[in-house]
PDB file of N, CA, C and O in Angstrom:
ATOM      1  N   UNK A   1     -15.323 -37.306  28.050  1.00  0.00           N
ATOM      2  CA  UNK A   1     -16.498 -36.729  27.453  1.00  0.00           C
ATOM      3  C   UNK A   1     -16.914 -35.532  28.307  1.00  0.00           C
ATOM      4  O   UNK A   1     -16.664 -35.427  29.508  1.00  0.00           O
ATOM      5  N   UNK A   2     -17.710 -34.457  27.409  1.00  0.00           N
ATOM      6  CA  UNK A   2     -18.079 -33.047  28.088  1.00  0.00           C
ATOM      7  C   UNK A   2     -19.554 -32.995  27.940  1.00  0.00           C
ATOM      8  O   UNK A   2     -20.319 -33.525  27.134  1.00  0.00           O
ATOM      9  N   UNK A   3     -19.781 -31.984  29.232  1.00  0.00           N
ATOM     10  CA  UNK A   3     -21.763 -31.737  28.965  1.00  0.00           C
ATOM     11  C   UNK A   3     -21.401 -30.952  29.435  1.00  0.00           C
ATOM     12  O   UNK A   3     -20.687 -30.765  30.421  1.00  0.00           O
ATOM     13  N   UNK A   4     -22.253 -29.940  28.206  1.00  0.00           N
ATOM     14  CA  UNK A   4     -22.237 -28.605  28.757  1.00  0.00           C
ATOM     15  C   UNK A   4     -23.613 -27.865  28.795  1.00  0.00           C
ATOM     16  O   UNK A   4     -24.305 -27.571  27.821  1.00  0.00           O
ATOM     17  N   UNK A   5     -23.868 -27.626  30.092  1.00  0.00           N
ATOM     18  CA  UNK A   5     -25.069 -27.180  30.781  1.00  0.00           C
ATOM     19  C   UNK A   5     -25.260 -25.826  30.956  1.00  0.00           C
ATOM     20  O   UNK A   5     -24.236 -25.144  30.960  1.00  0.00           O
ATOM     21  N   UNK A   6     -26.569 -25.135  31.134  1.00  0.00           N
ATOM     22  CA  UNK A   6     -27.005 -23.882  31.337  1.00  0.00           C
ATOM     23  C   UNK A   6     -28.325 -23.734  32.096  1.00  0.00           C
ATOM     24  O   UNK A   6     -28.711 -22.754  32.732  1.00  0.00           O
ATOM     25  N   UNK A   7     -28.927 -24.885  31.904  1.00  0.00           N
ATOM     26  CA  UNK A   7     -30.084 -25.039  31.995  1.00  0.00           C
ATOM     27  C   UNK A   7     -31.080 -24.756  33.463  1.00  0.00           C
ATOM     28  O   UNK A   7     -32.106 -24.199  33.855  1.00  0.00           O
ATOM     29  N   UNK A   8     -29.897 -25.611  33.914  1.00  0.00           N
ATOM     30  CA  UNK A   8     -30.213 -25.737  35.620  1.00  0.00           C
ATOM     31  C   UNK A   8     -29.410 -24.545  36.644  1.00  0.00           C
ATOM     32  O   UNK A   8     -28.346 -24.067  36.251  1.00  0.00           O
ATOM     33  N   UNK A   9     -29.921 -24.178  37.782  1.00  0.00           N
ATOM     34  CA  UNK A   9     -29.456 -23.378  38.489  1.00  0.00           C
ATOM     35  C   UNK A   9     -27.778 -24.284  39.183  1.00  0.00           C
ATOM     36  O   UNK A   9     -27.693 -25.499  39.362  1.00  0.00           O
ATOM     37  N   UNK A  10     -26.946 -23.527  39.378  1.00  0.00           N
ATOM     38  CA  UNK A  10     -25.474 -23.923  40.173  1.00  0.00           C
ATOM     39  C   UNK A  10     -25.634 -24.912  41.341  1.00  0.00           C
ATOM     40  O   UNK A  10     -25.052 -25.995  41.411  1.00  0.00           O
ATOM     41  N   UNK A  11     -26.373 -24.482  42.126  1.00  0.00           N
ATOM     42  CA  UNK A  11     -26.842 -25.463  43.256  1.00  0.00           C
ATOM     43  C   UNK A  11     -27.540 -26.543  42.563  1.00  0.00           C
ATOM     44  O   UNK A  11     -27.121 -27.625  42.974  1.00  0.00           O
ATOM     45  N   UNK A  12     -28.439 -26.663  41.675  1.00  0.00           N
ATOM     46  CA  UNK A  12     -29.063 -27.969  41.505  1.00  0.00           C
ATOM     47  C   UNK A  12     -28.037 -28.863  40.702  1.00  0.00           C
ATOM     48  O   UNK A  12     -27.927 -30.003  41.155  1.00  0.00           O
ATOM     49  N   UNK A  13     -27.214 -28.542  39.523  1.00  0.00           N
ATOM     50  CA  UNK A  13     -26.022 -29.083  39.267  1.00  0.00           C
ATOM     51  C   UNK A  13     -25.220 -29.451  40.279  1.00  0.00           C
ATOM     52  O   UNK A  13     -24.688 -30.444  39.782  1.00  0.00           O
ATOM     53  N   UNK A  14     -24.678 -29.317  41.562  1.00  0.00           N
ATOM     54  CA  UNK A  14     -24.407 -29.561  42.410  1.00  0.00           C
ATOM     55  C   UNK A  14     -24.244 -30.693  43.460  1.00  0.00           C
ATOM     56  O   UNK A  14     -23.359 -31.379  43.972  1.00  0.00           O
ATOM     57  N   UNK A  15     -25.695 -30.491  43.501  1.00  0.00           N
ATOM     58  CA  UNK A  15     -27.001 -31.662  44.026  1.00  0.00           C
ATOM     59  C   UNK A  15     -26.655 -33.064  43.311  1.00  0.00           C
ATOM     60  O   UNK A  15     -26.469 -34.165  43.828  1.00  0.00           O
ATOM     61  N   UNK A  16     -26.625 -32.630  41.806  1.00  0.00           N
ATOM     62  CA  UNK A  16     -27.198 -33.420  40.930  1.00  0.00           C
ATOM     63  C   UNK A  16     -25.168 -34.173  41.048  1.00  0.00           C
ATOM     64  O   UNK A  16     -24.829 -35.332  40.811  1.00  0.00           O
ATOM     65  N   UNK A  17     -24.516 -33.342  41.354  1.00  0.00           N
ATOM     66  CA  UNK A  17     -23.248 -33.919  41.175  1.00  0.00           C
ATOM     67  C   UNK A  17     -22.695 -35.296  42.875  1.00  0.00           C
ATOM     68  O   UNK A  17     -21.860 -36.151  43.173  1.00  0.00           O
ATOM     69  N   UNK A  18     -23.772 -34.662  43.359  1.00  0.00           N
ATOM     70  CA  UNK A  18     -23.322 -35.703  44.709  1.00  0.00           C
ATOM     71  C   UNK A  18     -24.127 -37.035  44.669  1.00  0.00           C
ATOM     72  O   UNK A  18     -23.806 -38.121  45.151  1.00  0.00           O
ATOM     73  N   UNK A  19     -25.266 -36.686  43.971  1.00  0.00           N
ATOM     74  CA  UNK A  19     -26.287 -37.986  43.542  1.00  0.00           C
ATOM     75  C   UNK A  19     -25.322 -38.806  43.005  1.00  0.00           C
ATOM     76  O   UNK A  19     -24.951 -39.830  43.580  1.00  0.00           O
ATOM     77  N   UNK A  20     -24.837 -38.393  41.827  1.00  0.00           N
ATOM     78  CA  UNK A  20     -24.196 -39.156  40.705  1.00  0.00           C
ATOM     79  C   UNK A  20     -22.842 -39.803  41.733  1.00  0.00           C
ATOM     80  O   UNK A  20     -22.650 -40.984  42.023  1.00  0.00           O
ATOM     81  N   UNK A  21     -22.148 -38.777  42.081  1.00  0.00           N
ATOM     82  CA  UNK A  21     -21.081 -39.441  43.314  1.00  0.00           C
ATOM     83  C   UNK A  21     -21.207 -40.404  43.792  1.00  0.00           C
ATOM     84  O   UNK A  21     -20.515 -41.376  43.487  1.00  0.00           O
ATOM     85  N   UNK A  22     -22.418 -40.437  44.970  1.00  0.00           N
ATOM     86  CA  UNK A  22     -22.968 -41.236  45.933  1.00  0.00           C
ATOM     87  C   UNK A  22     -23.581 -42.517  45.243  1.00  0.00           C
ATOM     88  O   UNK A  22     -23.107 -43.608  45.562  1.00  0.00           O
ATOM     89  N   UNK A  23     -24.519 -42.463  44.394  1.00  0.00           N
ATOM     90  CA  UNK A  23     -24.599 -43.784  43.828  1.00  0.00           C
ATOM     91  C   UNK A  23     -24.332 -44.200  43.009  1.00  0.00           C
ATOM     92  O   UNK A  23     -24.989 -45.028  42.377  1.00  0.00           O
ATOM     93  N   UNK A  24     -23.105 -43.696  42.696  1.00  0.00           N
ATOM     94  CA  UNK A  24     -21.604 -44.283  41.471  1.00  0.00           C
ATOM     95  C   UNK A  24     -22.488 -44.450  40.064  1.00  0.00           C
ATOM     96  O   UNK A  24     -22.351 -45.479  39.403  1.00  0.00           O
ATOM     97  N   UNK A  25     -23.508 -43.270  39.584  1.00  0.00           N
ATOM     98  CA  UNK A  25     -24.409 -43.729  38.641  1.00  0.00           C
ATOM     99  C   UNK A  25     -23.462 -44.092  37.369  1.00  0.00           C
ATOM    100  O   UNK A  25     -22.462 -43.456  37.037  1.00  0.00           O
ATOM    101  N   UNK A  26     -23.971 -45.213  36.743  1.00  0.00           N
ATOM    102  CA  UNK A  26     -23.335 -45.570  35.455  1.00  0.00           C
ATOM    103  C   UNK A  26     -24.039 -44.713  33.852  1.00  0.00           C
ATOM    104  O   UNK A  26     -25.179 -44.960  33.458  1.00  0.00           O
ATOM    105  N   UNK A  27     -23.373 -44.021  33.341  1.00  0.00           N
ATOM    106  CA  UNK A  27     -24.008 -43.998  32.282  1.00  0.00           C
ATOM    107  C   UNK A  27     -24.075 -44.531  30.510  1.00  0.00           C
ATOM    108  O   UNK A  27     -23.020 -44.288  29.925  1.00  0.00           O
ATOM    109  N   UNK A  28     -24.841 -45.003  29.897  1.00  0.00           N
ATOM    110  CA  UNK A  28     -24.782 -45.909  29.015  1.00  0.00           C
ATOM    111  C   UNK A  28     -25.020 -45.108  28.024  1.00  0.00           C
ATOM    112  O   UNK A  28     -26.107 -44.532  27.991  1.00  0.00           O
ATOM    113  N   UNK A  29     -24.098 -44.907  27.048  1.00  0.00           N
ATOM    114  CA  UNK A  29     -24.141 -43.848  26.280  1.00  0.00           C
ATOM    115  C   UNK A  29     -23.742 -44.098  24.724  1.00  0.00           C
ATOM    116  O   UNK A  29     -22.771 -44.795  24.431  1.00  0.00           O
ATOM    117  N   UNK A  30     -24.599 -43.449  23.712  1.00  0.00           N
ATOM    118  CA  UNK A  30     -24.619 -42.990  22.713  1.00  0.00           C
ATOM    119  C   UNK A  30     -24.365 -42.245  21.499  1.00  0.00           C
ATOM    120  O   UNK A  30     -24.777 -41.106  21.716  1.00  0.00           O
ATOM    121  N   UNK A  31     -23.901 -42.318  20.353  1.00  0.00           N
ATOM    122  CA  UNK A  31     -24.135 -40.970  19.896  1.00  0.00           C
ATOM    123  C   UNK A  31     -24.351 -40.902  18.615  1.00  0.00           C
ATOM    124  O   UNK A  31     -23.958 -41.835  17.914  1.00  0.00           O
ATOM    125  N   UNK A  32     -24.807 -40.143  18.216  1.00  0.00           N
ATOM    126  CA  UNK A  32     -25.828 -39.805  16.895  1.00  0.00           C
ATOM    127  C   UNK A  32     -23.913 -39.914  15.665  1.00  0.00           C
ATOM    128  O   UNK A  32     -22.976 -39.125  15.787  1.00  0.00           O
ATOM    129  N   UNK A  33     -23.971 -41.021  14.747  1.00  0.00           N
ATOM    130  CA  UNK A  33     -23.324 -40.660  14.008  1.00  0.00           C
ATOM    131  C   UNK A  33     -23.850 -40.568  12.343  1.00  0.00           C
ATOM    132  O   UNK A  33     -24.865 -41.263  12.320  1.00  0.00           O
ATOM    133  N   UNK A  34     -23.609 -40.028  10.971  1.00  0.00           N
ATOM    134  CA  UNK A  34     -23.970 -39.763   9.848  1.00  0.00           C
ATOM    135  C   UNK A  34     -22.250 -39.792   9.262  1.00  0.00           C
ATOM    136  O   UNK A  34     -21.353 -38.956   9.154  1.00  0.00           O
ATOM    137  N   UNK A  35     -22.407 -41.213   8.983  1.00  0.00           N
ATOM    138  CA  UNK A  35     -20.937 -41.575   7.966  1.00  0.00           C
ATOM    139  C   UNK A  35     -21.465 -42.934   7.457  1.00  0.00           C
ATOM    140  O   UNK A  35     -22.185 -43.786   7.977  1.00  0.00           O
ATOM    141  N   UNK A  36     -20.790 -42.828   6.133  1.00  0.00           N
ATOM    142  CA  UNK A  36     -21.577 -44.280   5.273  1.00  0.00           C
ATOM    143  C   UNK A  36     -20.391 -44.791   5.647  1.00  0.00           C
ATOM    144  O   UNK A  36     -20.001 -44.824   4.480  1.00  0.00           O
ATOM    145  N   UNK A  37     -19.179 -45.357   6.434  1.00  0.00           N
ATOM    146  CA  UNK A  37     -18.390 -45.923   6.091  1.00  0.00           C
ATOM    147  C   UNK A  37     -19.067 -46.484   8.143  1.00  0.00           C
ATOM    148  O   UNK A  37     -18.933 -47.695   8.317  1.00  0.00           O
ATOM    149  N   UNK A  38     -19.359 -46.109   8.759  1.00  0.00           N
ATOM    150  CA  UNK A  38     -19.783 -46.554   9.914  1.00  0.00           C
ATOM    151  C   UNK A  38     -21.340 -46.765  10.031  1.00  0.00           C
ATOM    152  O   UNK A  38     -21.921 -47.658  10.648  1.00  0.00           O
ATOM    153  N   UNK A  39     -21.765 -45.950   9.449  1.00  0.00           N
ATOM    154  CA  UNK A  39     -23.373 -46.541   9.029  1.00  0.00           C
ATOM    155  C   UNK A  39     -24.023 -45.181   9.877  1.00  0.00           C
ATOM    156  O   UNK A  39     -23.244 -44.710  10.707  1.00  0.00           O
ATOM    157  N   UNK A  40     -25.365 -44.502   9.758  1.00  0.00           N
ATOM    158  CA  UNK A  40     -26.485 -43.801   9.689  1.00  0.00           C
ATOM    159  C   UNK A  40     -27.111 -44.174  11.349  1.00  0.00           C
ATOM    160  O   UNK A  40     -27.745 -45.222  11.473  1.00  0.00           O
ATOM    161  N   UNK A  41     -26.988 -43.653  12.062  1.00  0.00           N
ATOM    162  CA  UNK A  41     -28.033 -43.905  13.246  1.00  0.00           C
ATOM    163  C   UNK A  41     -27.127 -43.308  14.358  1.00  0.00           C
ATOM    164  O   UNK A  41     -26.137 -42.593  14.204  1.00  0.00           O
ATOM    165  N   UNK A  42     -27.830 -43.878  15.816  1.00  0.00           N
ATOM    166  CA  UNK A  42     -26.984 -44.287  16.908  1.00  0.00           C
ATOM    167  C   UNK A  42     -26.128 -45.346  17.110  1.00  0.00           C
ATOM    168  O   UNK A  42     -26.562 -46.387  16.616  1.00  0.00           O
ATOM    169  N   UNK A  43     -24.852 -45.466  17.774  1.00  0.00           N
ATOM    170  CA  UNK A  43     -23.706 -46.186  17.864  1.00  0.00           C
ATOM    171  C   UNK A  43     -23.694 -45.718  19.492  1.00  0.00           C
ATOM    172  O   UNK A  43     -23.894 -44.677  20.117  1.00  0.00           O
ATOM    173  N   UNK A  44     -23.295 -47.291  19.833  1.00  0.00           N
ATOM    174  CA  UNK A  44     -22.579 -47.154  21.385  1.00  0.00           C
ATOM    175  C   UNK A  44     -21.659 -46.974  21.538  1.00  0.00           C
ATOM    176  O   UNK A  44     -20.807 -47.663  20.979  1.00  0.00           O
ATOM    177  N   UNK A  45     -21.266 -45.780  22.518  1.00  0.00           N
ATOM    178  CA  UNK A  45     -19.772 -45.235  22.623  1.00  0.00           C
ATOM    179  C   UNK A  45     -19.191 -45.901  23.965  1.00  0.00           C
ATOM    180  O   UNK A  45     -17.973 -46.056  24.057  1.00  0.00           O
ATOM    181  N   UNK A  46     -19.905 -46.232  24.835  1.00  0.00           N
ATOM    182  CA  UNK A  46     -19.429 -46.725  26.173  1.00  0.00           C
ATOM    183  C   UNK A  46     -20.056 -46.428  27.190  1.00  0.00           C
ATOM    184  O   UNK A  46     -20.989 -45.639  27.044  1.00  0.00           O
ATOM    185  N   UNK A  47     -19.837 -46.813  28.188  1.00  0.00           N
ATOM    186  CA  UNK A  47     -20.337 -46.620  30.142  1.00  0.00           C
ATOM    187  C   UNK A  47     -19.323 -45.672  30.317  1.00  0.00           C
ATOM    188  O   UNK A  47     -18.207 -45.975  29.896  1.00  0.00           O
ATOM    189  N   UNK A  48     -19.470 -44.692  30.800  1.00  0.00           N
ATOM    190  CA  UNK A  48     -18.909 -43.057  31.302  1.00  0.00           C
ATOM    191  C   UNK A  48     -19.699 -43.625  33.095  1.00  0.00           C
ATOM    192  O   UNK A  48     -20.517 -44.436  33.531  1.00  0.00           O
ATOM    193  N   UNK A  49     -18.821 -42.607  33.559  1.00  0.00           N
ATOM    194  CA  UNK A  49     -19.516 -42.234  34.919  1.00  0.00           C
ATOM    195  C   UNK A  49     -18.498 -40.443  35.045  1.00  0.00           C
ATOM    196  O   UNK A  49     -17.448 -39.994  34.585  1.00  0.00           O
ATOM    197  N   UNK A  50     -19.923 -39.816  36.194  1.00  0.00           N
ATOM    198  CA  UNK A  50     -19.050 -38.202  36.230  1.00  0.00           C
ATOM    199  C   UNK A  50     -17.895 -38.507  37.217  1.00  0.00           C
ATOM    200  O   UNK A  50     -17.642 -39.344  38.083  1.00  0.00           O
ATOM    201  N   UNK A  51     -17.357 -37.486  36.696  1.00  0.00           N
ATOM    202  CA  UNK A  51     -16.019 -37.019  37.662  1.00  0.00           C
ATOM    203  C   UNK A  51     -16.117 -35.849  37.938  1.00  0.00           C
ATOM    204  O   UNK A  51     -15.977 -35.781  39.160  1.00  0.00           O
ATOM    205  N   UNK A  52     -16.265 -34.934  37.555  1.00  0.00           N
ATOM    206  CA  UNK A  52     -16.191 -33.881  37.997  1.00  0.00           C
ATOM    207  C   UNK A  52     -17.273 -32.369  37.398  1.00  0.00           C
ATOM    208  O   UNK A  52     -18.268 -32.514  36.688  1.00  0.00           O
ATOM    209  N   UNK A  53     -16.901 -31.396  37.757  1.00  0.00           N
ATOM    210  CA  UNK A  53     -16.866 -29.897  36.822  1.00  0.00           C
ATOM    211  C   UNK A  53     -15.647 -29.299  36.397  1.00  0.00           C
ATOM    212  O   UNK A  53     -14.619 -29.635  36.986  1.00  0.00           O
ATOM    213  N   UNK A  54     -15.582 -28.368  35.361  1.00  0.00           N
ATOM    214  CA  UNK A  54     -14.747 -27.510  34.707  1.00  0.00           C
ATOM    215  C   UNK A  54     -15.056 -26.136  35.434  1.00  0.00           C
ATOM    216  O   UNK A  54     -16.187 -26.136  35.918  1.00  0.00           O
ATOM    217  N   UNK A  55     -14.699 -25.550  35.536  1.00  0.00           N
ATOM    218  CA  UNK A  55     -14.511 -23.961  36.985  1.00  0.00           C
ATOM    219  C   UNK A  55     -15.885 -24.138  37.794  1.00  0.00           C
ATOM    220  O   UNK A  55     -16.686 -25.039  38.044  1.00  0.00           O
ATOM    221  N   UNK A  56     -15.732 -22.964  38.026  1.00  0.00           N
ATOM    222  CA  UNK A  56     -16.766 -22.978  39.694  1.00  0.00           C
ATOM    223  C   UNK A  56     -18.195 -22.310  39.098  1.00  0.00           C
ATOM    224  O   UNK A  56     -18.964 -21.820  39.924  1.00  0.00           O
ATOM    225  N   UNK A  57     -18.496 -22.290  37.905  1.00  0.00           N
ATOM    226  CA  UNK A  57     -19.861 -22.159  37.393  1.00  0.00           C
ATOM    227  C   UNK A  57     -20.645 -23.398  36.647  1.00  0.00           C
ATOM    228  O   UNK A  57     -21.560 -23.322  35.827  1.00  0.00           O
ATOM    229  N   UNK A  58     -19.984 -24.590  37.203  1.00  0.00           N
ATOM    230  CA  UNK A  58     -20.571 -25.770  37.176  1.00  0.00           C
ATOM    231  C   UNK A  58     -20.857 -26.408  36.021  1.00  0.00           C
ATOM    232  O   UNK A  58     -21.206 -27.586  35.937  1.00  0.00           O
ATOM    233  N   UNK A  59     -20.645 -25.278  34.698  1.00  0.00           N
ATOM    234  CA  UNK A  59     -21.471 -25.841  33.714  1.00  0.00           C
ATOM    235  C   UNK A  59     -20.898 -26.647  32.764  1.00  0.00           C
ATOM    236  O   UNK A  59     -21.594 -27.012  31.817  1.00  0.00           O
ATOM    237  N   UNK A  60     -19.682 -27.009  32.855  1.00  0.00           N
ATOM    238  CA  UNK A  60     -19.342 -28.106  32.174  1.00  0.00           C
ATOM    239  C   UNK A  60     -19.154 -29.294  32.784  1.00  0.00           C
ATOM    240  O   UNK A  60     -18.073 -29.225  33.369  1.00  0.00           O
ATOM    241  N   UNK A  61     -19.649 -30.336  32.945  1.00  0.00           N
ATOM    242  CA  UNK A  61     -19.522 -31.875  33.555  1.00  0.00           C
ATOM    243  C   UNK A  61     -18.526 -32.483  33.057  1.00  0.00           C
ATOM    244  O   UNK A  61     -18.317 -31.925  31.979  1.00  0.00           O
ATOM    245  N   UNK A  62     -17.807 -33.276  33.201  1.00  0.00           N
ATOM    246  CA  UNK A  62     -16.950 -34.158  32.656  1.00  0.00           C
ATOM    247  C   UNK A  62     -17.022 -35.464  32.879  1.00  0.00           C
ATOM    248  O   UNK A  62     -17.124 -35.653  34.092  1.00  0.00           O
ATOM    249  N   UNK A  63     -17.016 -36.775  32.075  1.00  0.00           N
ATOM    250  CA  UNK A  63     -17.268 -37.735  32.259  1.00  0.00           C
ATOM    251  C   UNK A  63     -15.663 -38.833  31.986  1.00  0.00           C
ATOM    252  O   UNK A  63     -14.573 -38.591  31.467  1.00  0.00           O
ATOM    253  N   UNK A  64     -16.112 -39.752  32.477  1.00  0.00           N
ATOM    254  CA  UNK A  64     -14.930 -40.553  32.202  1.00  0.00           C
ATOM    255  C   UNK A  64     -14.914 -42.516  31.534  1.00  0.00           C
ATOM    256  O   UNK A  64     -15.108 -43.331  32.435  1.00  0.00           O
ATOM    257  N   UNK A  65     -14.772 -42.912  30.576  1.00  0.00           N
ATOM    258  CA  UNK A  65     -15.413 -43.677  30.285  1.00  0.00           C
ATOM    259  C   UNK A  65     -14.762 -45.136  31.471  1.00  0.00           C
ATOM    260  O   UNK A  65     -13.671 -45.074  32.038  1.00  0.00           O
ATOM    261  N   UNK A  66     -15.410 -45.922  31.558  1.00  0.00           N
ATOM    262  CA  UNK A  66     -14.904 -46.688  32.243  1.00  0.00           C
ATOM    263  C   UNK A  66     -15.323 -48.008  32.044  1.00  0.00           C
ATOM    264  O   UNK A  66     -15.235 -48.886  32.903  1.00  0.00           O
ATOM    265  N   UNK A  67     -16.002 -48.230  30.361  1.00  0.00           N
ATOM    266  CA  UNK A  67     -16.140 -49.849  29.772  1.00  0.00           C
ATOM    267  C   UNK A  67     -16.372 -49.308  28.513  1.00  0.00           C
ATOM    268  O   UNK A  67     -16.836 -48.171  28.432  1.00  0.00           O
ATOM    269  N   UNK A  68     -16.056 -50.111  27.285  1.00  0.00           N
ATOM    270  CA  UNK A  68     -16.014 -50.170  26.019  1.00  0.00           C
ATOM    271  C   UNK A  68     -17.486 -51.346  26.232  1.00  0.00           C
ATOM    272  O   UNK A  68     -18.176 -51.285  25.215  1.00  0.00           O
ATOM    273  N   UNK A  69     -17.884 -52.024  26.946  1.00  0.00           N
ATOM    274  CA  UNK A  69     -18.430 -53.481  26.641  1.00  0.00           C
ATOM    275  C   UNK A  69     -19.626 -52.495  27.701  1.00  0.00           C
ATOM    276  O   UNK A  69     -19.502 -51.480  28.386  1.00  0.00           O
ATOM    277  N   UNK A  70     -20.654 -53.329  27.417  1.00  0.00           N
ATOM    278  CA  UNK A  70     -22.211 -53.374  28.147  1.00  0.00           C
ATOM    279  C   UNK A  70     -22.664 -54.904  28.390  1.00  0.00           C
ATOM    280  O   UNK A  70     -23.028 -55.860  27.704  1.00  0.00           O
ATOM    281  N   UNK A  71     -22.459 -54.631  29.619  1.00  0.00           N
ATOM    282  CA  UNK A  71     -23.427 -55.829  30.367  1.00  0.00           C
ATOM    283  C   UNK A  71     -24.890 -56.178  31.025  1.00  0.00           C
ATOM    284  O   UNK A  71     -25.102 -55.675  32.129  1.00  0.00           O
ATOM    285  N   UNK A  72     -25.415 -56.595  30.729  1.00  0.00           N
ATOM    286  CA  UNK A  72     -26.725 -56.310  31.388  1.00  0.00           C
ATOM    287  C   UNK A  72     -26.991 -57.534  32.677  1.00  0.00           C
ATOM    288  O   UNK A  72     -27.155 -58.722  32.400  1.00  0.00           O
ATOM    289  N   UNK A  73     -27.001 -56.886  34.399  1.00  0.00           N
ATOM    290  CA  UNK A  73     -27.076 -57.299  35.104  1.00  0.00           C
ATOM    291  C   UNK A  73     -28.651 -57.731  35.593  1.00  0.00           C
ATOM    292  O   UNK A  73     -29.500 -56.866  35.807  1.00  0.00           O
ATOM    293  N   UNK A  74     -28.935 -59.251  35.746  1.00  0.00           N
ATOM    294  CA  UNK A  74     -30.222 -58.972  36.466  1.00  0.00           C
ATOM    295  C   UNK A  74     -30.194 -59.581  38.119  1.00  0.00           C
ATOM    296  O   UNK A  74     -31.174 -59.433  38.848  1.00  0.00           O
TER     297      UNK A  74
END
């Protein structure tokens, strides 16, 4: 999966990329689908975590999925 950013300055993408590193953030993710044969809404696509950027202007993220299933830990 891709995010593609503009928003934030190079350095704060950056920042924001060692956070995600450092505390292995998980992300639980979504996505808007419109098909009657899958149904009208949001659908869970999976747990992604980042891996990386696409060139040295930071602005594409790349994610990598790493569960089909959601667990909820307490």
């Amino acid at each position: 999966m891709h995010q593609f950013t503009v928003t934030s300055t190079v350095n704060k993408r950056k920042n924001q990329r060692e956070k995600y590193c450092q505390n292995k953030i998980h992300f639980v993710t979504f996505g808007k689908i419109n098909d009657m044969k899958k149904g009208i809404g949001y659908h869970f696509l999976g747990i992604f975590i980042f891996v990386g950027f696409i060139g040295d202007d930071c602005q594409t993220m790349i994610y990598q999925k790493v569960s089909e299933h959601y667990q909820l830990v307490s």
